[in-house]
C-alpha positions in Angstrom: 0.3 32.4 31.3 4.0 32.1 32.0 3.0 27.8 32.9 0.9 27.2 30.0 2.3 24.0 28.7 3.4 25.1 24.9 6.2 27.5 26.9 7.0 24.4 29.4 8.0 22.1 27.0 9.5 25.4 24.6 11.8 25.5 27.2 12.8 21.9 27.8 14.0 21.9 24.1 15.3 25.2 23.8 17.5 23.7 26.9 18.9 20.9 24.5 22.0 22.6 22.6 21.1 21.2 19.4 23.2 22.7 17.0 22.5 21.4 13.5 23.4 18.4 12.6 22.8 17.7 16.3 19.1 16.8 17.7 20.5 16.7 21.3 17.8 14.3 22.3 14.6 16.5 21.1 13.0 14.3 19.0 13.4 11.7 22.0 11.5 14.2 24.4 8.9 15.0 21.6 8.6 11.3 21.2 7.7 10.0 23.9 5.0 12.2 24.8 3.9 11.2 20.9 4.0 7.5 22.1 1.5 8.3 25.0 -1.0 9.4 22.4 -0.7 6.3 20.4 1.6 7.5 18.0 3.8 4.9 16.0 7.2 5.8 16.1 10.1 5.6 13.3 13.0 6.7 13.5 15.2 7.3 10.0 19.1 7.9 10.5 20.5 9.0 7.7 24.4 9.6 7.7 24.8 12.2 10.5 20.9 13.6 10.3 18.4 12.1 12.7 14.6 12.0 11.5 11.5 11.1 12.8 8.3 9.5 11.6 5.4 9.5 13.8 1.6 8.7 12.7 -1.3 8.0 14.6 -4.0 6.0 12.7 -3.6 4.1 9.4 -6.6 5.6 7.7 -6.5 8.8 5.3 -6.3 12.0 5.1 -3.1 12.1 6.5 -2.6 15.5 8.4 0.7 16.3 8.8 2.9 18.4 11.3 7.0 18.9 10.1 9.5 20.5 11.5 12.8 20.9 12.5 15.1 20.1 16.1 18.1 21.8 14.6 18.9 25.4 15.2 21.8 27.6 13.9 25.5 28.6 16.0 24.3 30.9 18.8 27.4 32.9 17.7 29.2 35.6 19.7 28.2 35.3 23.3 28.5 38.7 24.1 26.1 39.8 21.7 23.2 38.2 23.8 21.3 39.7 26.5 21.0 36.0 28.1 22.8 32.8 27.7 21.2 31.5 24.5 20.6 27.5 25.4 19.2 29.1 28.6 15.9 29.8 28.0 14.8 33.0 29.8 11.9 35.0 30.3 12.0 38.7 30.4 8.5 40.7 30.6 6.4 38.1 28.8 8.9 37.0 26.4 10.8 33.8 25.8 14.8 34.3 24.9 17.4 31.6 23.6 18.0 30.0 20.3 15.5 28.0 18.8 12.9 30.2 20.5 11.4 31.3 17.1 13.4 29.0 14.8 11.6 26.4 15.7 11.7 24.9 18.8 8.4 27.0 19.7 6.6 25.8 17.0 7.4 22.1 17.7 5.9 22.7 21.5 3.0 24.4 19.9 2.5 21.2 17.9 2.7 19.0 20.3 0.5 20.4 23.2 -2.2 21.0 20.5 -2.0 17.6 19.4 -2.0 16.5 22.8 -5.3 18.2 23.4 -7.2 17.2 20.1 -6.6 13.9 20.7 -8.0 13.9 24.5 -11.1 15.6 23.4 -11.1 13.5 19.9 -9.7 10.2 20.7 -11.7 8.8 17.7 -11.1 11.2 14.8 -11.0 10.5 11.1 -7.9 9.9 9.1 -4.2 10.2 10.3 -2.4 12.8 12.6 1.6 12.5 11.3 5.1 14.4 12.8 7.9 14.5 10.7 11.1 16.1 12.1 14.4 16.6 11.0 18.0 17.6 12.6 19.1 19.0 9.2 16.9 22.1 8.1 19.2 24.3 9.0 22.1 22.6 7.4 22.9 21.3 3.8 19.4 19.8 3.9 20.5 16.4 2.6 20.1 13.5 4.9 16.7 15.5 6.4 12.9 15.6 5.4 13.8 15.4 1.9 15.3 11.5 3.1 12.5 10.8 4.5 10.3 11.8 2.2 11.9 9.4 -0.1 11.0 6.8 2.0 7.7 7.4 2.5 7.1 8.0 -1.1 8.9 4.8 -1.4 6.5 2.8 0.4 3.6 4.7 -1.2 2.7 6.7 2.3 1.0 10.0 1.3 1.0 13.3 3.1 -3.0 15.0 2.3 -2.1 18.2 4.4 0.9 19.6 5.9 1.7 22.6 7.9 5.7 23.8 8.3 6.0 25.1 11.7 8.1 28.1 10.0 8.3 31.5 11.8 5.8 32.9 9.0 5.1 36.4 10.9 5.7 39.4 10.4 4.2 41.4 13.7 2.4 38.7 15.7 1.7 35.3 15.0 -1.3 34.7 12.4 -0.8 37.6 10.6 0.7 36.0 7.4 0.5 32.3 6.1 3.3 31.1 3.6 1.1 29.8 1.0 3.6 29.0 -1.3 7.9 29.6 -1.9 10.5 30.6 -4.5 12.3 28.0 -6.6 15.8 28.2 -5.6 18.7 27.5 -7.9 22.3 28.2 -7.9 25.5 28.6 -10.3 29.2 28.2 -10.5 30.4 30.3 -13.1 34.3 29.7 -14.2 35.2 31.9 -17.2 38.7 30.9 -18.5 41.8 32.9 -19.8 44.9 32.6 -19.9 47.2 33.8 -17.3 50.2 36.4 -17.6 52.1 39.4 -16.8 49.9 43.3 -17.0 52.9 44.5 -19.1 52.1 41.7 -21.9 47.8 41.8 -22.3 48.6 40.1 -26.3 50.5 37.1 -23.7 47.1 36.6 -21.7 43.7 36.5 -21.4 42.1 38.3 -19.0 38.7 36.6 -17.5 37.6 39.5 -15.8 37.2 41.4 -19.2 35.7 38.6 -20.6 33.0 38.5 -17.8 31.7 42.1 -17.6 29.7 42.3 -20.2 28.0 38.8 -19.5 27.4 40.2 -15.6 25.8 43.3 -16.9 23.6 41.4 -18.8 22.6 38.6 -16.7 21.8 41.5 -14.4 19.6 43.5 -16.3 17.6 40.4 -17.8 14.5 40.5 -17.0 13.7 36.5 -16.3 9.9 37.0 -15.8 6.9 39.3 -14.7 5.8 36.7 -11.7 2.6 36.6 -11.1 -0.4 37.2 -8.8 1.6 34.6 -6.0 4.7 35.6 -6.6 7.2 38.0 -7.5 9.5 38.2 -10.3 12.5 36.0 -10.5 15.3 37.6 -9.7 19.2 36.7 -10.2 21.8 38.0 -7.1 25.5 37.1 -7.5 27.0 36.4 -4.0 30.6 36.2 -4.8 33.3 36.6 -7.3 36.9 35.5 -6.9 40.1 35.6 -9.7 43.3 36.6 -9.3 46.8 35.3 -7.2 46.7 38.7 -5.0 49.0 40.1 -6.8 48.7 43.2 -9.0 50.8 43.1 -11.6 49.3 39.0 -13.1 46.5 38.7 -15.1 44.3 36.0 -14.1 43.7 33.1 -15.7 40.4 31.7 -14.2 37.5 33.6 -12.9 34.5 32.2 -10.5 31.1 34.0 -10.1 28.7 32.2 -7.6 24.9 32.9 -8.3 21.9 32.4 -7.1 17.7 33.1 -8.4 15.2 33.3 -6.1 12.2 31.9 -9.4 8.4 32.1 -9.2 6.3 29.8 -11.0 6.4 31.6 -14.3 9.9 30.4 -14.6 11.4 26.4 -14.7 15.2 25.5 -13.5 15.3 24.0 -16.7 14.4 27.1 -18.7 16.8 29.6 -16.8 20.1 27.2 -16.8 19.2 27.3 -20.6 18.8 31.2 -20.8 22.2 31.8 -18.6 23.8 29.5 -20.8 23.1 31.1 -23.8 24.0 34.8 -22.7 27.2 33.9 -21.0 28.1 31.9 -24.6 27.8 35.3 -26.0 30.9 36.8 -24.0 32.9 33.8 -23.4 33.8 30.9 -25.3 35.6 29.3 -22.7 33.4 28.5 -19.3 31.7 26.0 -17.1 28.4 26.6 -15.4 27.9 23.6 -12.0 24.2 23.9 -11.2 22.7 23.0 -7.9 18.8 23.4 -7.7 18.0 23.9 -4.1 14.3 23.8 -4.5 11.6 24.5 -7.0 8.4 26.2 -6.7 5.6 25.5 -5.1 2.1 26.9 -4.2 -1.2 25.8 -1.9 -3.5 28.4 -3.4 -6.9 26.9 -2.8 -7.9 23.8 -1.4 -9.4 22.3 2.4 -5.8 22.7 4.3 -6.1 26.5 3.4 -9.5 26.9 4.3 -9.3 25.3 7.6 -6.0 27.1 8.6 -7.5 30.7 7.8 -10.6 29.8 10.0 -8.2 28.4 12.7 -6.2 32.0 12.4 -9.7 34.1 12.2 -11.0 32.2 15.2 -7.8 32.7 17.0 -7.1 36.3 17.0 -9.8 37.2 15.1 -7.9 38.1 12.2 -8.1 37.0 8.4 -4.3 35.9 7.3 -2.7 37.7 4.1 -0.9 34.9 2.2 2.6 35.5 1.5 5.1 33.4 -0.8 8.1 35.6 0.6 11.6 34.6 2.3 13.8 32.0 1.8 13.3 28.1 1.4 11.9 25.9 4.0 11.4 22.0 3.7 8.1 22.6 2.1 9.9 22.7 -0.8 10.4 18.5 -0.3 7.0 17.8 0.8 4.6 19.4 -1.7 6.2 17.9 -4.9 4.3 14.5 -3.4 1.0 16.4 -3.9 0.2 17.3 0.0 -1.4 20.8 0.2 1.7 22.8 1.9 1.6 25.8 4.2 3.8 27.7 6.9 2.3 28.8 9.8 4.5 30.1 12.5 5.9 33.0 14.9 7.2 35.9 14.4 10.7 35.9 12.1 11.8 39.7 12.8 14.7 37.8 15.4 15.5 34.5 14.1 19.0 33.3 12.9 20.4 36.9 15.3 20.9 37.3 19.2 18.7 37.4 21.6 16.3 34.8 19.5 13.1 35.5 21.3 9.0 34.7 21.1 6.3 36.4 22.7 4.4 33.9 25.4 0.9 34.9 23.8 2.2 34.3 20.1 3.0 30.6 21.3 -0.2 30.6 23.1 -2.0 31.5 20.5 -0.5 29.3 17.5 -0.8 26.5 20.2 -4.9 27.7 19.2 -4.3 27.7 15.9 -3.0 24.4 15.2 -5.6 23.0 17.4 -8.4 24.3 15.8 -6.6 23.3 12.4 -6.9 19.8 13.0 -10.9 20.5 14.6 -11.3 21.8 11.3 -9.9 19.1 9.4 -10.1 16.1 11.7 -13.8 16.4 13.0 -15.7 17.6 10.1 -15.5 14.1 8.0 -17.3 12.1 11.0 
């Protein structure tokens, strides 16, 4: 098991330091093997990002595999149990950084395109890669670039699968059907600043604020729905002050963020926000960033074909999640491709001692195989 080819190459690019924006030669490795099927090459540098495009056939459906080379700081060495751009196996487990997040997924791709191809030479429509060095950074000159090219140029995506740890306990367990719209907020409140002996001199943000943070907390933005969960509104950090205690401030900042479901647009919240902080403050600017919005694969032949791939697997039906964070789906399914996640386990990802189980990666190997059977095969 330990020699199957998905943990070969797992290891070559876990090998490859590629710290994000870095690809440290991945998408080269992955390439060239790509090249042998008959897969056209593009590769899209954008600033400091390196992408690539990679299709085999002309002809629709386009099925599509995306991805990421990029992984996060291994951070304090101590804290792993191996070096972590060593990959390491202990007890049938892979260890280093990228194991899970994604580096295995991207091996997985590739060894089950590798085989459909040889036992499918001739299949319908298009088999696609698109890979990014910037997932795991500010996301700007990654898929959502490229994306804009090929949208450009009028190239469609039918289906794609995110090789995202998706997981929970062992691979195939849950899909990510769907995510969360993400959109953040600067909040400056103004006053006026002064001395703690003189309050009638100043005006002091911080006041001014409370009440609008107790109410943007309790609001209650939405219900959700039978996908997804109510929208909910976190504030990560709030700054005012010079340090010292006896001056009243005279700015205030609040960073935001809400996690929105589909009940809920971007458009609609900055409006709500708006209008309750107007209620406290007269004085305040609100920057808005939206990271992402909302977006859901809740039927359609990509879903069907990747919950028989799982079922046929491990012999297990999927449940469909639209939990966690953002992932580049967010960039792809706004084209009108049908979207999922399908990947290891998540439990270690981002922490130290990143690791995958050799039988997960064996298995999702499977299950993207049997994917593109399902897909690829059935329109001859």
């Amino acid at each position: 098991m330990s020699n199957h080819p998905t943990l070969t190459l797992a290891r070559e690019l876990i090998a490859r330091q590629s710290v994000t924006p870095n690809d440290a030669g991945c998408q080269k490795l992955i390439g060239e093997r790509l090249a042998a099927l008959g897969f056209e090459l593009e590769t899209m540098v954008f600033e400091d990002t390196t992408n690539l495009w990679a299709r085999r056939g002309t002809a629709e459906p386009v099925f599509c595999f995306a991805g990421h080379t990029d992984v996060v700081p291994a951070g304090p060495l101590q804290a792993w149990r191996t070096p972590p751009f060593t990959p390491t196996d202990i007890d049938g487990v892979l260890y280093g950084r990228g194991a899970a997040d994604m580096k295995g997924s991207l091996a997985a791709m590739l060894v089950a395109v590798e085989a459909f191809v040889t036992n499918n030479p001739d299949h319908e429509g298009s088999i696609a890669f698109l890979i990014t060095s910037d997932e795991e950074g500010p996301f700007i000159n990654g898929t959502t670039r490229v994306i804009d090219t090929l949208e450009a140029r009028n190239e469609k995506i039918t289906w794609c699968i995110v090789g995202e740890p998706s997981s929970t306990n062992y691979c195939g367990d849950v899909i990510k059907h769907g995510r969360r719209g993400s959109l953040s907020g600067n909040l400056t409140v103004y006053g006026v600043q002064g001395h703690v002996a003189y309050p009638h001199l100043a005006e002091n943000p911080i006041h001014t604020a409370a009440p609008a943070i107790v109410a943007l907390t309790n609001e209650i933005w939405d219900h959700g729905n039978h996908a997804f969960p109510a929208t909910s509104f976190q504030i990560s950090d709030i700054q005012a002050g010079t340090g010292a205690s006896n001056v009243i401030p005279g700015e205030l900042n609040i960073q935001f963020n809400l996690r929105y479901s589909t009940e809920s647009t971007a458009e609609q919240l900055m409006e709500r926000i708006n209008a309750i902080v107007h209620r406290f403050a007269s004085k305040f600017n609100i920057e808005w960033k939206l990271n992402g919005r909302p977006f859901l694969t809740n039927s359609g032949q990509l879903l069907a074909a990747t919950i028989k791939a799982v079922e046929r697997t491990i012999a297990i039906t999927p449940k469909l999640s639209t939990a966690g964070g953002t992932s580049d789906g967010r960039f792809i399914a706004p084209t009108g491709a049908e979207v999922l996640e399908l990947g290891p386990v998540n439990s270690t990802i981002h922490k130290a001692n990143e690791c995958v189980s050799h039988s997960d990666l064996i298995h999702l190997t499977s299950m993207y195989e049997y994917t593109l059977e399902h897909l690829l095969c059935k329109l001859k």
